[in-house]
TORGUKE-412320 format. One record per residue (C-alpha): residue number from 1; residue in three letters; x, y, z. Coordinates in steps of 0.25 Angstrom, whole numbers, plus 5000, padded with zeros to 4 digits. Layout:
+-----+------+------+------+------+
|  nr | rest |    u |    v |    w |
+-----+------+------+------+------+
| NUM |  ALA |    X |    Y |    Z |
...
+-----+------+------+------+------+
This chain:
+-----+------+------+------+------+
|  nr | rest |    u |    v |    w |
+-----+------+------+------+------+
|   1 |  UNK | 5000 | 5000 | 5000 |
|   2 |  UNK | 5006 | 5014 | 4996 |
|   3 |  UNK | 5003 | 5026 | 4991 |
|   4 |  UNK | 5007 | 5029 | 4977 |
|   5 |  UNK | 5019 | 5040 | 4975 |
|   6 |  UNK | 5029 | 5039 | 4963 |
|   7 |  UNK | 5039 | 5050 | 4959 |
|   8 |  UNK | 5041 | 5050 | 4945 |
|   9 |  UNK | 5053 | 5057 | 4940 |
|  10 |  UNK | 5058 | 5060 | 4926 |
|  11 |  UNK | 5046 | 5049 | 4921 |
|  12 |  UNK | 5038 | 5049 | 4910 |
|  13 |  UNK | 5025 | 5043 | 4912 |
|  14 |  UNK | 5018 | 5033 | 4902 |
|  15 |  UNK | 5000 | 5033 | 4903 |
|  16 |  UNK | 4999 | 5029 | 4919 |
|  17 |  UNK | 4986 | 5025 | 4926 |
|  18 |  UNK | 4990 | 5021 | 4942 |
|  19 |  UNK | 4981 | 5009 | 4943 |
|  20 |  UNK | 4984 | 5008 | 4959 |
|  21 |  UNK | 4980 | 5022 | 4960 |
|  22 |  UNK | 4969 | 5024 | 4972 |
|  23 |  UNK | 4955 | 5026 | 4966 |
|  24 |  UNK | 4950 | 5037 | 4970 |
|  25 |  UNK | 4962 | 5045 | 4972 |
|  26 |  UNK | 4971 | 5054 | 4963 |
|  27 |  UNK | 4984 | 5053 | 4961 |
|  28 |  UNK | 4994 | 5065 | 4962 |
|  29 |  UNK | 5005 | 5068 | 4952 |
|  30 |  UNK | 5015 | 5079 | 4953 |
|  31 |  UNK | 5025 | 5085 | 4942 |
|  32 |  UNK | 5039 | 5090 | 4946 |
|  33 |  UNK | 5050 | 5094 | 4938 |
|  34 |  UNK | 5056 | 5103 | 4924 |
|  35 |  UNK | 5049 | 5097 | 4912 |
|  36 |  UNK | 5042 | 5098 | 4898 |
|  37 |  UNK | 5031 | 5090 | 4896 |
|  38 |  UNK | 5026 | 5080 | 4904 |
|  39 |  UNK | 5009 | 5083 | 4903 |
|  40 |  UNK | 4999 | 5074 | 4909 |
|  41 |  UNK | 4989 | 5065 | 4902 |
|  42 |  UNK | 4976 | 5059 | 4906 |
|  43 |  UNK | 4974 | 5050 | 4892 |
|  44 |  UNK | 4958 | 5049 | 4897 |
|  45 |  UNK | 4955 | 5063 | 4901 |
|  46 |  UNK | 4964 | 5068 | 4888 |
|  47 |  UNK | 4971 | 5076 | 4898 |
|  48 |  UNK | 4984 | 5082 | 4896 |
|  49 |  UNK | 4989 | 5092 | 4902 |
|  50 |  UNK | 5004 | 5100 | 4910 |
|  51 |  UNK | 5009 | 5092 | 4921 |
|  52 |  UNK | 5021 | 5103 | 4924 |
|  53 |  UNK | 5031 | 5102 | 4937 |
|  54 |  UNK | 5023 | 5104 | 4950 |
|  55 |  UNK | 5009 | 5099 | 4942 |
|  56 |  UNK | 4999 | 5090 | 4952 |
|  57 |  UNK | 4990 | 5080 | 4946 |
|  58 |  UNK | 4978 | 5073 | 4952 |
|  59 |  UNK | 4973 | 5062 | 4944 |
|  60 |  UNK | 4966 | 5048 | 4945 |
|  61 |  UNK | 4978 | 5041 | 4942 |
|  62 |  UNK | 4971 | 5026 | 4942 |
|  63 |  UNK | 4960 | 5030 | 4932 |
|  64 |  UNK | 4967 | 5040 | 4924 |
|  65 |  UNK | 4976 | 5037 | 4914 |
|  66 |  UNK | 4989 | 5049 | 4915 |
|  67 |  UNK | 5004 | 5051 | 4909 |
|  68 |  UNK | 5013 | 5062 | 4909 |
|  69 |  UNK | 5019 | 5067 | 4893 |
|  70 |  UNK | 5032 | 5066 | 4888 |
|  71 |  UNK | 5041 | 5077 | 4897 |
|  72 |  UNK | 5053 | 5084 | 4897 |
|  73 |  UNK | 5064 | 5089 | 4907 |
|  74 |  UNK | 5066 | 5103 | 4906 |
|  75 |  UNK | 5081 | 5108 | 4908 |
|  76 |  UNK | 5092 | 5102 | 4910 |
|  77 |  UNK | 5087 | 5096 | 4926 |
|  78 |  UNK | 5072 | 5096 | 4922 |
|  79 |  UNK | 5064 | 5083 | 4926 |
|  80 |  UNK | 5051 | 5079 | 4932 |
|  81 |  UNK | 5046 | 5069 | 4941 |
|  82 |  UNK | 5032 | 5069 | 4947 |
|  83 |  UNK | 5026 | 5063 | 4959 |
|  84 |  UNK | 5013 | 5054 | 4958 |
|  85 |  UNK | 5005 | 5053 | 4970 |
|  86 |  UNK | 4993 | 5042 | 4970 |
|  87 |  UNK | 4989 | 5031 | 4982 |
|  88 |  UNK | 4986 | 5017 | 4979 |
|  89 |  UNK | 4972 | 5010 | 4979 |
|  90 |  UNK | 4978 | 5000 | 4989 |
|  91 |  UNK | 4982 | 5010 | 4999 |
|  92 |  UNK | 4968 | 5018 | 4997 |
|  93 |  UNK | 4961 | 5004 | 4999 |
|  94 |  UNK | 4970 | 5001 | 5011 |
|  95 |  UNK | 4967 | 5014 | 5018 |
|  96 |  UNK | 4950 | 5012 | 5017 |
|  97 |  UNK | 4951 | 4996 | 5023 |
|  98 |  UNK | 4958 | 5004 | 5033 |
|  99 |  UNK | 4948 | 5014 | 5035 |
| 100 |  UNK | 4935 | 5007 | 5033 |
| 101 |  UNK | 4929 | 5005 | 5045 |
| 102 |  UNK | 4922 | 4991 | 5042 |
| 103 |  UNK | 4927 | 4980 | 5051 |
| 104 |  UNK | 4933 | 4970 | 5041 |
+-----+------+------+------+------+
């Protein structure tokens, strides 16, 4: 049981969809670094849009389907790495049995 929290850096991101994603929850992606590039698509909402350093995201990660485009360092130290926030089904589930008041 665990809580979902990668840090991603310098990666290029093929079509993801985070199947162990909680539910009824969103998941929280944020952008650092010095880049070109790099906008974020929802294929099933034809969405497309910025995704510049310092950018929060709050999407349905299990039901949406979501990349990031092609980027760019810019300068000779640029980069970028973002950090994804998202919490596991299992640790949702695991939290409610332990709340539910029912005798088991």
């Amino acid at each position: 049981m665990r809580l979902g929290q990668p840090v991603l850096s310098s990666a290029t991101s093929s079509h993801m969809c985070i199947a162990t994603s909680a539910m009824k929850y969103y998941a929280v992606i944020v952008v650092f670094g010095s880049f070109t590039g790099g906008d974020f698509v929802v294929p099933q909402l034809k969405l497309k849009f910025p995704f510049r350093s310092g950018d929060v995201i709050f999407i349905k990660g299990h039901m949406l389907e979501h990349f990031v485009t092609p980027w760019q360092p810019k300068g000779h130290d640029g980069g970028r790495f973002s950090v994804v926030h998202f919490n596991h089904q299992a640790v949702v589930d695991w939290v409610n049995a332990k709340l539910d008041p029912s005798p088991e």
